[in-house]
C-alpha positions in Angstrom: -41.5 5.4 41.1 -44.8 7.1 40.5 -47.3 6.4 43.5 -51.5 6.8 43.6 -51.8 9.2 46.6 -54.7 8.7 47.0 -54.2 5.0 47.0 -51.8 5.7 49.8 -54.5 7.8 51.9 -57.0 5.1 51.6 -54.3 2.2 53.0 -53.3 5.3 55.6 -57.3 5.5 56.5 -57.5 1.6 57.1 -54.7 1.7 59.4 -52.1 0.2 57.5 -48.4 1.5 59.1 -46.0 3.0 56.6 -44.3 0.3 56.6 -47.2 -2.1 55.5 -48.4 0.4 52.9 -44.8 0.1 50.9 -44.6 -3.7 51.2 -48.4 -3.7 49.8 -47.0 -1.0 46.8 -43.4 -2.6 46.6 -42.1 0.6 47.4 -39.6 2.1 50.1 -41.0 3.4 53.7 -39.3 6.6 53.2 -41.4 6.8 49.5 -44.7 6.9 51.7 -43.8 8.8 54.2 -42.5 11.6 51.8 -45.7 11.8 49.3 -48.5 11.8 52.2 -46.3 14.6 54.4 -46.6 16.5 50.4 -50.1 15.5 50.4 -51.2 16.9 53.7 -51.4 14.0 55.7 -48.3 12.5 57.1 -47.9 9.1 58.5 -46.1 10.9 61.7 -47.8 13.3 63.9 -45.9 15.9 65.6 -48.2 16.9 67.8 -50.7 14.6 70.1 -54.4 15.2 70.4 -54.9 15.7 74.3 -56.0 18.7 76.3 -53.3 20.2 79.2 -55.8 19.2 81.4 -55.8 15.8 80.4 -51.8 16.0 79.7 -51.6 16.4 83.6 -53.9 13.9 84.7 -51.9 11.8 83.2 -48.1 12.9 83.8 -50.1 12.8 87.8 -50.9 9.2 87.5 -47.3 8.2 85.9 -45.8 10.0 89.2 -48.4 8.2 91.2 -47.0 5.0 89.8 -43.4 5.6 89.1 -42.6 8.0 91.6 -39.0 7.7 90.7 -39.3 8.2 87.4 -38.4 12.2 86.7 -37.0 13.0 83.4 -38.1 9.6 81.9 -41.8 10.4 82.1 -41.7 10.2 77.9 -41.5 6.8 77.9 -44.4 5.6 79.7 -46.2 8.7 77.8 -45.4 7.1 74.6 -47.0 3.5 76.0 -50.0 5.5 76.9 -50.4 6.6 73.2 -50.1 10.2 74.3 -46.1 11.4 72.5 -46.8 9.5 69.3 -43.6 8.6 68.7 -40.3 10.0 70.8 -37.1 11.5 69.7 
């Protein structure tokens, strides 16, 4: 299936998930996902946009909350929108 990049950048730039932008194009997930990654601008980041200092501020306040929490600090990360997505 041949597929408009840049169609697929603009839908990316109105927030449209992945999964959205093939239903809209009739087109698999995986599709998307591959020809913006080519393109230069994945769906998925694989790094977050926070400082260490902010990074720690909030790790602090997770601790401060769920004292218990230890090793499972990722999850409540990835509710804070800081891991965007976790493995």
């Amino acid at each position: 299936m041949d597929v408009d990049v840049n169609q697929l950048r603009f839908l990316q730039e109105k927030g449209f998930s992945g999964k959205q932008i093939a239903a809209q194009l009739q087109c698999s997930c995986s599709l998307v996902y591959k020809h913006l990654s080519t393109a230069g601008t994945p769906m998925r980041k694989k790094y977050a946009d926070i400082s260490d200092a902010d990074l720690q501020e909030k790790v602090s306040l997770l601790h401060s909350h769920h004292p218990n929490s230890g090793a499972e600090v990722r999850s409540p990360l990835q509710v804070l929108y800081i891991c965007p997505f976790v493995n």
